[in-house]
N, C-alpha and C positions, 0 to 999 in steps of 0.2 A: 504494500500500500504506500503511496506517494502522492502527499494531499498537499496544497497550498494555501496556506493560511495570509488571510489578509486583512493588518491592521491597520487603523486609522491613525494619524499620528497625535489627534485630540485623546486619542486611549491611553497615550505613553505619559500623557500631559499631567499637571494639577487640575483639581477641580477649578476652576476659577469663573465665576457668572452663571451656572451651568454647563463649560465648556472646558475641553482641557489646552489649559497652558503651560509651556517649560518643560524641561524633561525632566519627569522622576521616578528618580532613582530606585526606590522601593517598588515603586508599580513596576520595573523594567527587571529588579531582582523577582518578585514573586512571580513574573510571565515565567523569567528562565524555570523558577518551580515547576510550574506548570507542563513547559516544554520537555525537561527533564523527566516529570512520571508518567505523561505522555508515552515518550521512549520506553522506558521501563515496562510498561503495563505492557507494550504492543511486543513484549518479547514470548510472550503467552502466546500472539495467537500469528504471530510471524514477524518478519519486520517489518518499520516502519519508517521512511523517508518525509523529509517536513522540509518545506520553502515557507518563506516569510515574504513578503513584499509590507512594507511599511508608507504611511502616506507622512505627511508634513506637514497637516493644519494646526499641530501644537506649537509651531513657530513663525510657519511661512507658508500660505497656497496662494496663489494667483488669484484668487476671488475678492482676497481681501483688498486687490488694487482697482477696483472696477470703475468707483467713479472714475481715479487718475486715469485709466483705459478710456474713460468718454473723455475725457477732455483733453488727451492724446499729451500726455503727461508723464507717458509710461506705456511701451508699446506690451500689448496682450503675448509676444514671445517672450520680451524679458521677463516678464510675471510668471509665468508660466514655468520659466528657467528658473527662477528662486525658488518656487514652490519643488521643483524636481532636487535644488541642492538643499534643503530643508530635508528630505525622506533620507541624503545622503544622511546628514545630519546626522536623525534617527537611527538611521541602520549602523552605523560606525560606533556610535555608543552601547546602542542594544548590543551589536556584536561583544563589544570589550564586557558588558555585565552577564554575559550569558556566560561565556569561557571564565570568569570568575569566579560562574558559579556551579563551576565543573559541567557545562553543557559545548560538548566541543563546536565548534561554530566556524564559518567563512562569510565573508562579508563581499561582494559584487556590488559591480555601478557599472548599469544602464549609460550615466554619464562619466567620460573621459577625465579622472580627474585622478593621476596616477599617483600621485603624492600622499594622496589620502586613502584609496581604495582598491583594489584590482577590478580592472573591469568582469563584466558579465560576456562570459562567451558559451556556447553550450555544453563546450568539451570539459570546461573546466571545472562548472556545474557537476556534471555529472562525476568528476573526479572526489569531488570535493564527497559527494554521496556515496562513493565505496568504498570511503574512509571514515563514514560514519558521522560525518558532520552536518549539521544544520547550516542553511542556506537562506542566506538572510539579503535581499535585492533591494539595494537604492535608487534612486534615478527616473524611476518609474519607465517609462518606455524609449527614456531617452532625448522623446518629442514633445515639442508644444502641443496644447489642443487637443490633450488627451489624458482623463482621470487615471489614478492607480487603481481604481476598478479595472477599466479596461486593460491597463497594465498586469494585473494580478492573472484574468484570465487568459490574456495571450502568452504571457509567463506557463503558466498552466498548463498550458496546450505545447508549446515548444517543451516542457521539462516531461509530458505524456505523463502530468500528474491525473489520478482516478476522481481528485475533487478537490473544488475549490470551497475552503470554509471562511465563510465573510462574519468575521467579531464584531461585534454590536452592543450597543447600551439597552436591549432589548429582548427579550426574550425569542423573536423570529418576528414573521412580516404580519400586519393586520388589515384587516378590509376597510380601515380608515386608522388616522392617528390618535393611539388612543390616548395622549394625554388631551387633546380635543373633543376626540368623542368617546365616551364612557361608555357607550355600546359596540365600540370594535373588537370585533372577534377576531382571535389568531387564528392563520392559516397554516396547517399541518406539511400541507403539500400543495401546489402551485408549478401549471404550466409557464414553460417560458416564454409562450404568446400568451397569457392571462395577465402577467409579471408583467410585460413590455407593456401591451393594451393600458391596461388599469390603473388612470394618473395619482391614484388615492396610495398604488402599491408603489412603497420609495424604497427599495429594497438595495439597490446597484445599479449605475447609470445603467442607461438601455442600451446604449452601446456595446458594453461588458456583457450584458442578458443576451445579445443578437447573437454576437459572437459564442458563447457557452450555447447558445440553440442550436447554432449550426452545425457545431462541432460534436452533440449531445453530450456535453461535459455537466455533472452534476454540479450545482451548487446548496452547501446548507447555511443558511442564515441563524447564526446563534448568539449568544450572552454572553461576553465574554468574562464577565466579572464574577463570575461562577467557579468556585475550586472544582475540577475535575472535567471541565467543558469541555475541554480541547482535547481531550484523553477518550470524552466519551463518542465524540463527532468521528476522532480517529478508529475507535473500536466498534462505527455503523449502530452505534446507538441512535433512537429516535428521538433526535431533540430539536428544539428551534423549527425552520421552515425549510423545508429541501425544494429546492429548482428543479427540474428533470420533465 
């Protein structure tokens, strides 16, 4: 099994307004836990390969430049470009706290930036996995004008991972927002034209959905702030919202 796990970088954050900000430290040690018995547990029922793609909104995403983007203040590339060196950010520290904490780890970038990282190439990837290391990708696709959603599933599909699992502050996807509506019901399971269609379901850009349809790559939408989550997602337990 070779799943690819993809975090937000507001996860890695402090709480701060509802949102996370900064990176910290404890939140980035307790994932390695997690990551860690993850591993362990999957030796039961065979092994178990783990990609990480990390996003940037605890520091830096191109959204946050939007007016300066109207008012041509700030071109939507370079925006775009900070938010992808932001994930490097992320990945380059997650990395160093994970091997800290005894979780052997390798750290890639999507973007060119060799002083800091080694790039992401497929051969190397897969090197880095038969040596029994975690695989942690900055950079996101490299490109402007393109989420680490989309990034995570074409990662996904180039490393012929079996699933994409998208962490979330939620329990899985609902038929509206329920801190809005008090009557939304969680969806168990969900097509990936139901997912695309249905503007109420905010699960993973549509793009990232188009592409995991095409390809019939699963995805499970889960909680990430849950001990044992990523262990159970890993071991085809029914939790959160599966895509397929």
């Amino acid at each position: 099994m070779r799943i690819l796990l993809k975090i937000s970088g507001e996860q890695l954050g402090y709480e701060q307004d509802g949102k996370g900000r900064g990176f910290d430290v404890e939140r980035a040690k307790w994932l390695a836990g997690e990551i860690r018995q993850t591993l362990t547990d999957a030796l039961n029922n065979g092994p178990t390969e783990i990609a990480i793609m990390v996003g940037g909104g605890n520091l830096v995403r191109g959204a946050f430049f939007d007016d300066a983007i109207k008012n041509n203040q700030i071109g939507q590339t370079t925006a775009d470009n900070a938010g992808m060196l932001a994930t490097i950010i992320n990945a380059t520290l997650l990395g160093d706290i994970f091997r800290a904490e005894g979780v052997p780890t390798a750290v890639l970038s999507n973007v060119n930036v060799p002083q800091v990282v080694d790039d992401f190439t497929y051969r190397r990837a897969e090197s880095h996995f038969k040596k029994g290391r975690v695989v942690i990708l900055g950079g996101g696709t490299g490109r402007p004008l393109v989420t680490t959603d989309t990034g995570a599933v074409n990662l996904a599909l180039e490393l012929k991972c079996d699933l994409v699992a998208k962490a979330t502050k939620v329990d899985g996807a609902y038929t509206d927002d329920p801190k809005v509506n008090p009557t939304a019901q969680k969806i168990d399971q969900i097509s990936y034209a139901d997912a695309i269609n249905d503007p109420k379901i905010r699960i993973m850009d549509k793009a990232a959905l188009g592409m995991a349809g095409d390809h019939q790559l699963p995805i499970v939408i889960f909680e990430l702030l849950q001990d044992g989550n990523i262990a159970r997602v890993a071991a085809g337990e029914t939790i959160g919202t599966r895509v397929n």
